[in-house]
N, C-alpha and C positions, 0 to 999 in steps of 0.2 A: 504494500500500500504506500500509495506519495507519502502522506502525511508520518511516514514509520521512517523513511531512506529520508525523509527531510530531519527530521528530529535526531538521527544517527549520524547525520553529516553533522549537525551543528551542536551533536556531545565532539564530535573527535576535534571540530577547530578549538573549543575551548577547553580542551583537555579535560572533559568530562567523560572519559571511557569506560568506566567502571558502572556509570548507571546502565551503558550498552549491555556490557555483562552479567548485569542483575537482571536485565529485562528475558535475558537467551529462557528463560524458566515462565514467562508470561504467557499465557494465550494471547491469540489474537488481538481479541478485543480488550483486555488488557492493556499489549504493546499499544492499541491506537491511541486508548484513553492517554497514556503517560505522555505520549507524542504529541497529544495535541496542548499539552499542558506546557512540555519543552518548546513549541514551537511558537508560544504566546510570550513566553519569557526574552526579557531584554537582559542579555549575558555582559554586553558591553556594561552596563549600570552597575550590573552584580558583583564583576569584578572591578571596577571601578572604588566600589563601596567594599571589599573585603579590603584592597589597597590602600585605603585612606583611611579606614575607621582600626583594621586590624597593624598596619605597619607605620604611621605614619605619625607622629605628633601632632594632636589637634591642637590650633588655636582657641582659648580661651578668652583672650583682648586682655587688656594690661590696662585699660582705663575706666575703673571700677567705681562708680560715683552710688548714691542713695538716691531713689525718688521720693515725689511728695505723692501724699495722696490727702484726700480730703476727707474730714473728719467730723460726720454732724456737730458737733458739741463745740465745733469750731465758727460756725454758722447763727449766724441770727435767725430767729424763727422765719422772718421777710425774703432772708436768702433761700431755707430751705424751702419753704413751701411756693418759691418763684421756681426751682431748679425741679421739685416736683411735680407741679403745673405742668410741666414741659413731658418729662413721661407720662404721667395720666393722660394727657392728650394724644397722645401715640398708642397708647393702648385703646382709649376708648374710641379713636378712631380703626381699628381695627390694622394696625400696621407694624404690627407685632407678631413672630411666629417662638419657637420654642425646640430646640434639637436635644434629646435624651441621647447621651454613646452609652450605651449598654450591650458593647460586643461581647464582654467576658463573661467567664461560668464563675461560680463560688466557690472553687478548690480550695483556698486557703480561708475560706470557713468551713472545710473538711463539707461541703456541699455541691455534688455533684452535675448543678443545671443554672443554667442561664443565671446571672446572678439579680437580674430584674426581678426576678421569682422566692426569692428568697423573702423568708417570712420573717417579723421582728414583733415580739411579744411585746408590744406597746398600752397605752393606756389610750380607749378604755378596752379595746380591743385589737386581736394582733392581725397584722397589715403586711401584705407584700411591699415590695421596694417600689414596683412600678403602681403601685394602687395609691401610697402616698405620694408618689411624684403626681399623677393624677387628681388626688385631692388637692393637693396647691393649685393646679391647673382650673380644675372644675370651680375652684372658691373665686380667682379673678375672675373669668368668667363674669360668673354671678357678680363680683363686684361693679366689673365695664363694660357688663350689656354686652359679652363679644361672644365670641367663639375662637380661641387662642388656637392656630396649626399648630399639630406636634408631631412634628418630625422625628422618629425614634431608629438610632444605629444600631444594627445587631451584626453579627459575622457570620461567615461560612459556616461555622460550629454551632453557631444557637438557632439562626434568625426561623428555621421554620419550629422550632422547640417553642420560640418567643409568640409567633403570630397565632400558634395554636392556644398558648395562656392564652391571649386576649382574646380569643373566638371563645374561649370553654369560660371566661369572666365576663363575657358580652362588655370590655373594653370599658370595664368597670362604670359602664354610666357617659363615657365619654363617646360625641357622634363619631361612628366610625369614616365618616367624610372627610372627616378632619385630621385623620390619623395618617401619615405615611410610613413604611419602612424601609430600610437602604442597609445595604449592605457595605461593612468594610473593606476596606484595599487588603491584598496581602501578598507576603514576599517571601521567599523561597529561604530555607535555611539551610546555609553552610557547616564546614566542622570546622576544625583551626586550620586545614591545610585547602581551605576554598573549595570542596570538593560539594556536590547538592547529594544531600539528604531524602534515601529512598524510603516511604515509611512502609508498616504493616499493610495497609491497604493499597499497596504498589500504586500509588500516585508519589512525587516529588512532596517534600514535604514542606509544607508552609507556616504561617502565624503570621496574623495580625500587624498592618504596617501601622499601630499605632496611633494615639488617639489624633497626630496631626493627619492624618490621611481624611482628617473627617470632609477637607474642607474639597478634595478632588471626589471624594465618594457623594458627595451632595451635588456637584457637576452632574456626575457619569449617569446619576441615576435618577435626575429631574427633579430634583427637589428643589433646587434654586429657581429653573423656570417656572417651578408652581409656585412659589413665595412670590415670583414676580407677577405671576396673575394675578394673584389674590391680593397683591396692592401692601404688601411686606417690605415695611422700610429697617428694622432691627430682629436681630436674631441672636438671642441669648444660646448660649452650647454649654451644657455643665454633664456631668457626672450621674449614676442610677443610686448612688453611692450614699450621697449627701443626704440623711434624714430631716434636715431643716432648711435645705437648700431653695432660697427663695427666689426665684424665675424671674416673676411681673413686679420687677423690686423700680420703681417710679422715680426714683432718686437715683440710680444706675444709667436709666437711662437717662432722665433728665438731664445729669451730668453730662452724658457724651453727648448731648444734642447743645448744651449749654455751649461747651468747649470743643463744638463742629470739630468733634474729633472722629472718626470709625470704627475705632475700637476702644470698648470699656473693661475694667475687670476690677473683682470685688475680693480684698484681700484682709487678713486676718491678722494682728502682731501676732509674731511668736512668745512660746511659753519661756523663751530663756536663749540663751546663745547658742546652745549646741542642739538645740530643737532640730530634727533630721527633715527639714522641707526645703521645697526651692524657695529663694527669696526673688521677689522683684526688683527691682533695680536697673541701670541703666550703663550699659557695655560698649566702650567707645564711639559713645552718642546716641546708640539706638538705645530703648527697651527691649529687656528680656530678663531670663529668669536664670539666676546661678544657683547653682547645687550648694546644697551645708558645707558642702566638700570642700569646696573651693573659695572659699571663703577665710581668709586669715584670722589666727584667734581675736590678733589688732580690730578688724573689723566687724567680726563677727560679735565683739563685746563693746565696738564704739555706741555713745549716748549721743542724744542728740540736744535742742535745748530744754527738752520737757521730761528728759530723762527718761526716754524710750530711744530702745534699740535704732540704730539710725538704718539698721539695715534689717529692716524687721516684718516688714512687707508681704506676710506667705502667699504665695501661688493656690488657691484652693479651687482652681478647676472652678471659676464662678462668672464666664465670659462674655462679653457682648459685644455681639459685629454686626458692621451696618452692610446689608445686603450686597452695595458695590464692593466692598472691600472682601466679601464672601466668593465675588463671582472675578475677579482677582486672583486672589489666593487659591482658587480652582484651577489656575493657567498654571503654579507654578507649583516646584518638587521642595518641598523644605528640606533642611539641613535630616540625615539619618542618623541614628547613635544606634550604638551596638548594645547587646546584653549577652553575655558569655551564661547559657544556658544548657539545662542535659535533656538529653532526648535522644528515643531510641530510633534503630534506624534496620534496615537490612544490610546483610553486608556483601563480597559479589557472588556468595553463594549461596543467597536467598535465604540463609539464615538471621532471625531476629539478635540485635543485639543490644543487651539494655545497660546501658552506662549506670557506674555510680559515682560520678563528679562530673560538671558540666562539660562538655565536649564539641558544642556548637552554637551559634553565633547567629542572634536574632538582629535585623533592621526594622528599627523604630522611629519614627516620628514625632517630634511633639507637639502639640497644640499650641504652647507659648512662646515656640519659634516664629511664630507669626507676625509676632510684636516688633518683629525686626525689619518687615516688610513697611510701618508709618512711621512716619516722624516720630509721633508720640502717642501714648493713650492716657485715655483717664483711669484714674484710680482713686476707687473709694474703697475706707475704711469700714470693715463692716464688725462684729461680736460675736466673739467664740462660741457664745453661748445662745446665741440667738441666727448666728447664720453658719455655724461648722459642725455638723454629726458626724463623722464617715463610718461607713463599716468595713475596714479595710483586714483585717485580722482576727480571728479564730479567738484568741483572749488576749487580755492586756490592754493596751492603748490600742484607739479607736476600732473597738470591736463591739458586736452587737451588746453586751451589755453597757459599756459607755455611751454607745449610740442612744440606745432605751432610755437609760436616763436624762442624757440633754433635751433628748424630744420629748418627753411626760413632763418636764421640770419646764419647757417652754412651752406647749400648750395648757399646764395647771395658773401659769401666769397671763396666757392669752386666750382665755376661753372665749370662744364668740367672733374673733376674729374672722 
């Protein structure tokens, strides 16, 4: 078959021989599946990206400044409620949509499925992840007379697991009109010596390019032409993650309409200096977000004049893009970071073989690479305890029992809301 001599030429130009080899043991229709998989693949990229991310020193930037962000308590009542004037009216005009990434499963809450599905024993009753992203949803709504689009990512792994929850919950109440799904990008995994990763299921193995793919996966798959129908000037993208995570926040957007900026985002101070999150901040002129890591202890424990962290700023995944700058950042490939991860694979004699230390090399994307694409964004101050739950972790910090508590402790003070 064409499709099989074409896929077998272009393992041997890039010295991909060895998937050849593994394949000699497929049937047919097998060989065609994996072929057609090799022959979609951009090898030039692949190696490109083993080259630079696995051998090469990344630049960091050397010119490491603090942003400002704004901080209600900093404001006159006159100012806030001008700067929220300004989102309320974007909302109640209906030009507002809403993007859920909930590609991942809930492995590391030892739970097996879609992690949107995952249940949290809350108060007064226990609630899936995607049922309170919903309820925030369905309550503006009812506040702005609207019908908010909600756009929701799933991946190659969940997305028909995820569309069936919402058929078998009848989309919790929410018109199904309004609802779109899309799937994420994903990219092919190497070992440390560049070689592609055959799995069990004799397909090329892949994962997830990462929550910045979100913004080409909204391209490919028509979500932005439908935001542009429906008359969608801002579009909030956050997390399935965030139990308090508030979407239709009026002062978020206000803000970025105030300071005709395109991108907004809503950040948290850190609990302490060695607090393990990105910080925001500002990298040889652009925005974007540096790792704990990276971060000097100098810096990392500089005050500013109110005696908060000057470099304090968390990343919590809480973001707002204005539709042009969505269909933008649809054109381009952001920067990729590697993760040295384990995974099994076949090896050329068709037998499985299951690593125990990691042995190969995911590309990822991030979402606050983007930030590097404007001049500038807005940035508002938001409250640990009234805009940060995650459930990121099985126990300990931000795990479902931390999560439970922040969200009981903030609806027993917001009843009615």
């Amino acid at each position: 078959m064409r499709n099989i001599e074409n896929a077998m030429d272009k393992l041997k130009r890039y010295g991909q021989e060895h998937v050849a080899k593994i394949m000699e043991s497929f049937t047919e229709e097998e060989k065609s599946k994996i072929a057609d998989q090799i022959n979609g693949m951009d090898f030039d990229n692949l190696t490109n990206l083993y080259n630079q991310l696995t051998k090469e020193d990344i630049n960091l930037g050397n010119d490491i400044k603090p942003i400002s962000a704004l901080k209600k308590n900093k404001l006159s009542l006159d100012e806030l409620e001008e700067i929220n004037d300004l989102g309320k009216n974007i909302l109640a005009n209906g030009q507002f949509a809403v993007a859920t990434m909930s590609g991942g499963q809930g492995t590391r809450l030892g739970y097996s499925k879609p992690k949107g599905t995952f249940k949290i024993d809350v108060e007064p009753e226990a609630k899936y992840l995607f049922e309170i992203v919903c309820g925030t949803l369905k309550r503006a709504n009812k506040k702005y007379d609207r019908v908010i689009p909600w756009y929701i990512m799933t991946s190659q792994e969940n997305n028909d697991d995820i569309i069936e929850f919402f058929e078998e919950h009848e989309y919790f109440g929410y018109p199904k009109e309004s609802v779109m799904f899309f799937k994420q990008g994903q990219m092919p995994l190497i070992d440390e010596s560049g070689k592609l990763l055959v799995g069990e299921n004799k397909l090329i193995k892949e994962a997830s390019d990462g929550n910045g793919g979100i913004f080409k996966s909204m391209g490919i798959n028509g979500c932005l032409a439908d935001m542009e129908k429906r008359g969608v000037k801002w579009i909030f993208i956050g997390s399935i993650d965030n139990v308090l995570l508030k979407m239709a926040d009026p002062t978020l957007i206000g803000l970025a309409e105030e300071k005709k900026l395109q991108i907004a985002t809503k950040s948290v101070l850190k609990n302490n200096p060695k607090e393990r999150v990105g910080v925001i901040c500002k990298r040889d002129g652009k925005v974007g977000v540096i790792e704990y890591s990276e971060l000097s202890d100098e810096l990392a424990e500089a005050l500013d004049e109110d005696g908060e962290l000057l470099y304090g700023e968390s990343h919590i995944m809480c973001n707002l893009f204005s539709l042009n700058i969505l269909k933008d950042l649809a054109k381009v490939t952001l920067p990729y970071h590697k993760a040295y991860k384990k995974n099994s694979y076949l090896n050329e004699n068709g037998e499985l073989v299951v690593p125990d230390a990691p042995n190969s090399y995911k590309f990822e994307s991030f979402i606050f690479d983007s930030f590097n694409y404007v001049d500038d964004i807005a940035v508002l101050r938001g409250n640990r305890e009234v805009d940060f739950a995650p459930i990121k972790n099985k126990e300990g910090v931000d795990s479902p029992d931390t999560a439970r508590e922040l969200y009981n402790n903030y609806w027993r003070n917001n009843e009615g809301e």
